[in-house]
N, C-alpha and C positions, 0 to 999 in steps of 0.2 A: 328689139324694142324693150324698152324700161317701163312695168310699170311701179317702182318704187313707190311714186307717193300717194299716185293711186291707190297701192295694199297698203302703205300706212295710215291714212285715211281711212278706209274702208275693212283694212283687214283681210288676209290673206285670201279665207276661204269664202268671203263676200265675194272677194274677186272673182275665183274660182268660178261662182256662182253664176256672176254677171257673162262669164266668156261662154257658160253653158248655154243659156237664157238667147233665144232667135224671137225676133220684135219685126214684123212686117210695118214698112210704111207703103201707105198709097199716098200719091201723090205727093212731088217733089219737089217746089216749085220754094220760094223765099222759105217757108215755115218748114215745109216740111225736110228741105236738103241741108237747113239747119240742127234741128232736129236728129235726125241720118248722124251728120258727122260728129254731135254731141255725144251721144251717146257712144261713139264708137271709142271716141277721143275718153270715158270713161271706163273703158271697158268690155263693152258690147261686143261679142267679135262674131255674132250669126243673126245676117238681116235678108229677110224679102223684101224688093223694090220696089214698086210699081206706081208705072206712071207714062200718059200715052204721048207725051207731047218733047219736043227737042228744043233745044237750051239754042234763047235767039238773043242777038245784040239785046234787044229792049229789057232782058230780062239780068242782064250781067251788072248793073249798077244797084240790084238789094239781091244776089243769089251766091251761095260758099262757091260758085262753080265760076271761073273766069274765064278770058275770051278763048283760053285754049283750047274748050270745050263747044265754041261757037256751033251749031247743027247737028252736034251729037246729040241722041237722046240722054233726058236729063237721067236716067236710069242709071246711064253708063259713065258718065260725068261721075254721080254720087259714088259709084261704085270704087272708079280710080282713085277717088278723095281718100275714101275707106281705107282702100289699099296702100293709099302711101302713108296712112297714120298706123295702121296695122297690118302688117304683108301675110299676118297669119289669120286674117278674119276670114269670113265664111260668108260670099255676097251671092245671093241669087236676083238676078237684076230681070225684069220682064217689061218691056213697052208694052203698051196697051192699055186699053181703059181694065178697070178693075175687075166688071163683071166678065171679065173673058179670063178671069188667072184667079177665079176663090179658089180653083184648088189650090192652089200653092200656097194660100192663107192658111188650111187645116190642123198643121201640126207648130203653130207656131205659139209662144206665150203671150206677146201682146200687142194690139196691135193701134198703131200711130196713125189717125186719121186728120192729112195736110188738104183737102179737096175741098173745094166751097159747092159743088151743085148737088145743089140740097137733094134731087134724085137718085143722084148716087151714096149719097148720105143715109136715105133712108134701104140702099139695096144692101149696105155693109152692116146696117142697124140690123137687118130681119137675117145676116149671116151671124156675124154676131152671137144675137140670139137662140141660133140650133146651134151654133158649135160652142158656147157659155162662154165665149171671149172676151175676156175685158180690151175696151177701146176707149184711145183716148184724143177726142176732139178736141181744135183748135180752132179759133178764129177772129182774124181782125178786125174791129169798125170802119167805116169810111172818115178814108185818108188818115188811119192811125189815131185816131183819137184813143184807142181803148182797144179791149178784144177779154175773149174769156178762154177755160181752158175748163172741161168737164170730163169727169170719168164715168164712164160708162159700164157697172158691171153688171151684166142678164140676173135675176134674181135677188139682186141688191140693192135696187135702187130706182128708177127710171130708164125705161132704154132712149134711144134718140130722141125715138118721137115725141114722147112724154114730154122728155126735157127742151127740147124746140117747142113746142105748143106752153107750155108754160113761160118760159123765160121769154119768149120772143112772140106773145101771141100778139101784140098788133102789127106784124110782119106777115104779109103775102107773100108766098113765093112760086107764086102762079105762074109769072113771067118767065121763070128758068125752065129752058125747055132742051138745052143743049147738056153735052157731058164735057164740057171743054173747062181744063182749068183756069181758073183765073187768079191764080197766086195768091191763095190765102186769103180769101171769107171777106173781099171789103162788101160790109153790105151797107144797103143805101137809105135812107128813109123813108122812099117809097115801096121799099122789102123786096126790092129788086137784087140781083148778084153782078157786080158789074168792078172792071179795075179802077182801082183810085191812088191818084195817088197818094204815098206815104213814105215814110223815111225807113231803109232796114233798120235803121236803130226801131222804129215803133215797133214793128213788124218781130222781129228778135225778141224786143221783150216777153213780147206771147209765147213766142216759140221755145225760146229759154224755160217758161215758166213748164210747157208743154213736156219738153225733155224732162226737168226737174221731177215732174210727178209722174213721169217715166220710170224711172229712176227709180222711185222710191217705190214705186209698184213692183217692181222686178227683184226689190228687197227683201220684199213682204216676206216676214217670216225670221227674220234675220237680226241683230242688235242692230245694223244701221237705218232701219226703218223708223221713218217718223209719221204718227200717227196726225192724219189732217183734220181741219174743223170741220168739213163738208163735202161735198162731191163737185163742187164747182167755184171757181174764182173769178170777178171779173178783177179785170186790172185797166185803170186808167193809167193814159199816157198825157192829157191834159185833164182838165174841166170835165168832168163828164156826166151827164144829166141820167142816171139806169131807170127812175121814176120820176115823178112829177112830184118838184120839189125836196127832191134827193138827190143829191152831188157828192162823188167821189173825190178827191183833190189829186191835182198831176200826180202821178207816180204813186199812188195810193190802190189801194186792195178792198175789196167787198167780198166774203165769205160767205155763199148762200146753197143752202141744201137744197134742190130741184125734188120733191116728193115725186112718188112713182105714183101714174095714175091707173085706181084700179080699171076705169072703163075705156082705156087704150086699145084701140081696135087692134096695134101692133103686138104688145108684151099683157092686154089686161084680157077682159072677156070679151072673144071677136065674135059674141053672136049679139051684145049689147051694142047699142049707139054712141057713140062719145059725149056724156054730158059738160057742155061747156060750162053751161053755171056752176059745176065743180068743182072747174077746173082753179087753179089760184094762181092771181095773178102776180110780176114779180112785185109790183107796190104793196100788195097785200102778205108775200113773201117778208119784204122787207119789215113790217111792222111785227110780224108773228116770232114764235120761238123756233123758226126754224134756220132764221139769219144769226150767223157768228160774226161783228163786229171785231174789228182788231185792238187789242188794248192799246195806251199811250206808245207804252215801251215796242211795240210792234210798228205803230204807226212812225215813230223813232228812226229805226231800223228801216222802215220802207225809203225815207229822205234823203238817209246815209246810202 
């Protein structure tokens, strides 16, 4: 393997860095098997897999995995991807839902969260959190309209919950009662988790953006590190309404800081109640000092 312009880009001992650096993903499904071979295809050459479910026709028309992988676990799919872009990487692949394999999470640097059922969302949030793991969530709108991409660092910022009760609080997700993936986050209006359809191009952009701030997490420390406006991005693929009477434009970016809440029953004081009147919501996000708007020449760049 060549990675020439990888280390011209990046520089030698960036590189170095990145082959060292082991990034678990859960869940592997559009986003996340995207995601997996991104990063590998950069450099990454030590990942944990995990993911309970096996790569079926329906899923081969937005997945990096194609039909040759048909009823294989997608685990094992990503892994062979891995290997044939890097035969010297380092895959530990496990089927299975998540909460059956945290060990295998423990010793890793960071970790990639592709799963939409919120339950299990919040099982990885409170792992997360004892082991001071940064994690980094994704996810789609219904039928691709949009999706966000948040980072998640324990004492830094919001942990899951936080940032789920704020950004999405007129969303129920009472309804999710299974742990079954359903390909990256389409969530519905009625705050349900359900599949929609959507185009991998939609779907990729997220995921793309997801890798990207991968990436640059895994830099931290380094001259290639680029320092972000906020802990979280939505990104429009059309029209997209994130408040009332605030619109994103196709292929356009919103830059918003998710505050951590102190009376989080998760990450704040769990003998307090969670006060909602506190809580802030993203319309009220949006008008405060803690939204980073994109200047002209960014928004420029987004078109291009």
């Amino acid at each position: 393997m060549s990675w020439d312009r990888v280390q011209q880009l990046l520089g030698t001992e960036n590189l170095a860095l990145l082959q060292q650096k082991q990034v678990g993903i859960v869940g592997l499904g559009s986003g996340g098997g995207y995601v997996a071979l991104a990063l590998a295809m950069c450099g990454v050459s030590r990942f944990v897999l995990i993911d309970p479910d096996k790569l079926s026709v329906q899923n081969i028309i937005r997945h990096v995995a194609d039909k040759r992988y048909i009823d294989q676990p997608k685990v094992a799919a990503i892994k062979d991807l891995i290997l044939h872009r890097n035969p010297s990487a380092q895959v530990l692949a496990y089927q299975g839902r998540v909460e059956e394999h945290l060990k295998a999470l423990l010793n890793i640097d960071l970790l990639i969260v592709g799963v939409d059922n919120e339950p299990t969302k919040y099982v990885i949030n409170e792992f997360c959190l004892a082991q001071y793991l940064t994690a980094i969530y994704g996810g789609v709108y219904e039928r691709g309209e949009g999706g966000d991409v948040v980072i998640i660092s324990p004492n830094q910022g919001p942990c899951y919950a936080c940032w789920a009760e704020s950004l999405r609080e007129e969303i129920s997700f009472s309804d999710v009662s299974d742990h079954q993936s359903l390909d990256y986050g389409q969530v519905g209006p009625e705050g349900t988790l359900k599949a929609e359809p959507a185009l991998w191009l939609d779907v990729v952009r997220v995921a793309n953006t997801q890798a990207n701030m991968a990436l640059n997490i895994l830099l931290q420390g380094t001259s290639a590190y680029r320092e972000l406006p906020s802990n979280t991005v939505i990104i429009a693929n059309q029209w997209l309404e994130i408040a009332e009477g605030h619109h994103i434009p196709p292929f356009g970016v919103e830059w918003v800081n998710i505050p951590r809440n102190p009376d989080c029953l998760v990450c704040g004081t769990r003998t307090q109640l969670k006060s909602l009147e506190n809580a802030l919501s993203l319309d009220e996000l949006l008008k405060s000092e803690h939204t980073v708007r994109p200047s002209a020449q960014e928004e420029e760049q987004e078109d291009d």
